[in-house]
C-alpha positions in Angstrom: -36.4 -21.4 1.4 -33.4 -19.4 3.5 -31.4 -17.6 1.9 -28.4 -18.3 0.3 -25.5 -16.2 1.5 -21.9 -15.5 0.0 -19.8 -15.4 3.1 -16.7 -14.3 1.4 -18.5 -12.0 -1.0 -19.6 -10.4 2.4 -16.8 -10.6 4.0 -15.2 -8.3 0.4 -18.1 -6.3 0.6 -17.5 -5.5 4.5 -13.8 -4.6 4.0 -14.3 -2.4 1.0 -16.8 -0.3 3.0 -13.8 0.5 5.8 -11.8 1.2 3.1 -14.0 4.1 1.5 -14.6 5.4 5.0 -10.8 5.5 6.0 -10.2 6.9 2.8 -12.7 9.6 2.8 -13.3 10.3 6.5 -10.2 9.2 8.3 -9.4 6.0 10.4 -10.9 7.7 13.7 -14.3 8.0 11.6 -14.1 4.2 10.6 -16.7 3.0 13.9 -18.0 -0.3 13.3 -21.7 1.8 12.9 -19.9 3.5 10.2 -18.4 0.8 8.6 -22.2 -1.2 8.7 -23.6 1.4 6.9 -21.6 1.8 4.5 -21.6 -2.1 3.7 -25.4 -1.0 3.9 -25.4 -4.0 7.0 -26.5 -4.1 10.8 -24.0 -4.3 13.1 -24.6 -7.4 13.9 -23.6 -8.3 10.5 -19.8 -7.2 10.9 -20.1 -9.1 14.4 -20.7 -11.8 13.1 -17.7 -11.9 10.7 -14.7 -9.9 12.4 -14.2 -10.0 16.4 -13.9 -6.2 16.6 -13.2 -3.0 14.8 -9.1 -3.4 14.8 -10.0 -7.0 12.9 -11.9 -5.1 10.3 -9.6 -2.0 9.9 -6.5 -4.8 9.6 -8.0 -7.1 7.5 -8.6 -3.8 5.4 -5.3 -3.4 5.2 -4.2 -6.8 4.4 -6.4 -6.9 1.7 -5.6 -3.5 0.5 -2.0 -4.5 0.5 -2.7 -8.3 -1.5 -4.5 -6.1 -4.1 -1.4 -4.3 -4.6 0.6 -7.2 -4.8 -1.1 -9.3 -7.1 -1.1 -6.0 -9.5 2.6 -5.8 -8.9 3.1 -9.5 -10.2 1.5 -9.0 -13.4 3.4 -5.8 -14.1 6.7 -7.2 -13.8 6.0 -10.6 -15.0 8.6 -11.3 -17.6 11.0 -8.1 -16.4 13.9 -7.9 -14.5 16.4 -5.7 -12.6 15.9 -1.7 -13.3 13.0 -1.9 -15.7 11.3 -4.4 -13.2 12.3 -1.5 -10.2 11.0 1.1 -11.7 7.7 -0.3 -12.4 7.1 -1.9 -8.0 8.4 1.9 -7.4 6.1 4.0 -10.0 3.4 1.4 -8.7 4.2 2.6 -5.2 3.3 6.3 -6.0 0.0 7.8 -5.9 -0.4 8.5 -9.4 -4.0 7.8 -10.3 -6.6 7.6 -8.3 -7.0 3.7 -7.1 -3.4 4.3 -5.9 -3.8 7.6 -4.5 -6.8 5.7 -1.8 -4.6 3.1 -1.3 -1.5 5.4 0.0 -4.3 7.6 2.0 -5.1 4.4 3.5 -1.5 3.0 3.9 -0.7 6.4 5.5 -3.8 6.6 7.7 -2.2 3.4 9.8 1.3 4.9 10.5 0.4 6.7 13.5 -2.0 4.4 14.2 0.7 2.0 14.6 3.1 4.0 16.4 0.4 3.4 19.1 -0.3 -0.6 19.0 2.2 -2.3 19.3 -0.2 -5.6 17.0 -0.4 -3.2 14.4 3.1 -1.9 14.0 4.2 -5.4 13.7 1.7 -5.9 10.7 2.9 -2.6 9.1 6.9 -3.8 9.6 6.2 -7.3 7.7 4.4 -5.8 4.8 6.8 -3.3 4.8 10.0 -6.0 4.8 8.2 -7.7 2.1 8.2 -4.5 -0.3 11.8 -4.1 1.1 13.3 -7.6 0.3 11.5 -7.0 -3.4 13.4 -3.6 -3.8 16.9 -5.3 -2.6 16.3 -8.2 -4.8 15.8 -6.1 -7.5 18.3 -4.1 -7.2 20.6 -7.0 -7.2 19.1 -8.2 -10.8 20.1 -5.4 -11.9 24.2 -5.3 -10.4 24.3 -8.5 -11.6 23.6 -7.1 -14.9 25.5 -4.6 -15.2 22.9 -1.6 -14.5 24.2 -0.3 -11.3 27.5 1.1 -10.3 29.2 -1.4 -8.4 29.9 0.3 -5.0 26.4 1.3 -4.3 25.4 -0.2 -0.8 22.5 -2.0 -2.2 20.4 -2.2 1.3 21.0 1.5 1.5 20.3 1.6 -1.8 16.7 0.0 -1.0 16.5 2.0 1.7 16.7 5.2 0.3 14.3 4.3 -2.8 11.9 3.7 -0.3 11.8 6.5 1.5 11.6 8.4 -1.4 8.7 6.8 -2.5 7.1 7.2 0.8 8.1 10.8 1.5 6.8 11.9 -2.6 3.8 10.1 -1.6 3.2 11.6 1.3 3.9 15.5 0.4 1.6 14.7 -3.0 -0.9 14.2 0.0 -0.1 17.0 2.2 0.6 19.3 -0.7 -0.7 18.8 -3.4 -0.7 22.4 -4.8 3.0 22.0 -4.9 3.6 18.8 -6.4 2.0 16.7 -9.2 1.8 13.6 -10.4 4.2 14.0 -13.3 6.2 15.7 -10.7 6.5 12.5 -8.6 7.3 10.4 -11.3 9.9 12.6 -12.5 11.9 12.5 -9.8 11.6 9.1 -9.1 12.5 8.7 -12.6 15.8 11.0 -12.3 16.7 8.9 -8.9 16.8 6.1 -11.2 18.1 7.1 -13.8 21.2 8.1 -11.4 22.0 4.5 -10.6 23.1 3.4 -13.6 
């Protein structure tokens, strides 16, 4: 009797192996023979389900990113303006470890994409998705009364986010100069100063 095989199971399996290689050894060390056997697969395997490496390492990313998404959804279901903000920013931070390997991955495609041109284009629509969220938000929360009413609210978004990526990223770098509970405290205090 052949065997019965889960082609979306595999297809998980697959992209969760790129991810723990990008994460750990970098996005140059993600080869498709890496990636194989890590998924504990042939080749032949990840031919048969992705056209080529890029595929894989994007649909790694996709994924990665509806993970995050679908988290984000049931933490602010039922919450609004600021208090809904602050929890898509704090979720944003790498401040356990799940979302610590999801910014090393997030950060391991920027310069990536600074080279192709397909990828950069992925990276902007996520991004303007996360974006559009933060502006919407902030706009609950004027409409509530929570923010000062001169603040430029896209600058307002865009600032938040580059604060969010630039904690991130020296948590990364350096982390014997900041901490978790730093990062959240000054995202926090940037917070708190809108109202």
């Amino acid at each position: 009797m052949p065997k019965i095989v889960d082609h979306d199971e595999r297809r998980r399996e697959v992209l969760s192996a790129a991810r723990r290689v990008i994460v750990r050894d970098g996005l140059d060390a993600a080869t498709t023979r890496a990636i194989a056997k890590e998924a504990g697969y042939s080749n032949g395997v990840l031919a048969h389900y992705f056209a080529d490496k890029d595929e894989i390492l994007l649909s790694a990313l996709r994924q990665s990113h509806q993970r995050i998404r679908e988290r984000l959804t049931r933490k602010v279901e039922g919450v609004t303006g600021l208090a809904a903000l602050r929890e898509l920013l704090l979720d944003n931070l790498p401040l356990d470890a799940e979302r610590t390997q999801e910014t090393r991955l997030e950060v391991s495609f920027w310069s990536r994409s600074l080279a192709s041109e397909h990828l950069a284009e992925v990276q902007r629509a996520e991004a303007a998705e996360l974006r559009d969220a933060v502006r919407h938000l902030l706009g609950e929360a004027r409409a509530a009364g929570e923010l000062a009413a001169e603040e430029n609210l896209d600058d307002l978004a865009e600032y938040l986010l580059a604060l969010v990526d630039g904690l991130s990223l020296h948590l990364l770098l350096y982390p014997g100069r900041l901490t978790r509970v730093d990062l959240e405290r000054h995202l926090l205090t940037a917070l708190d100063r809108l109202r």
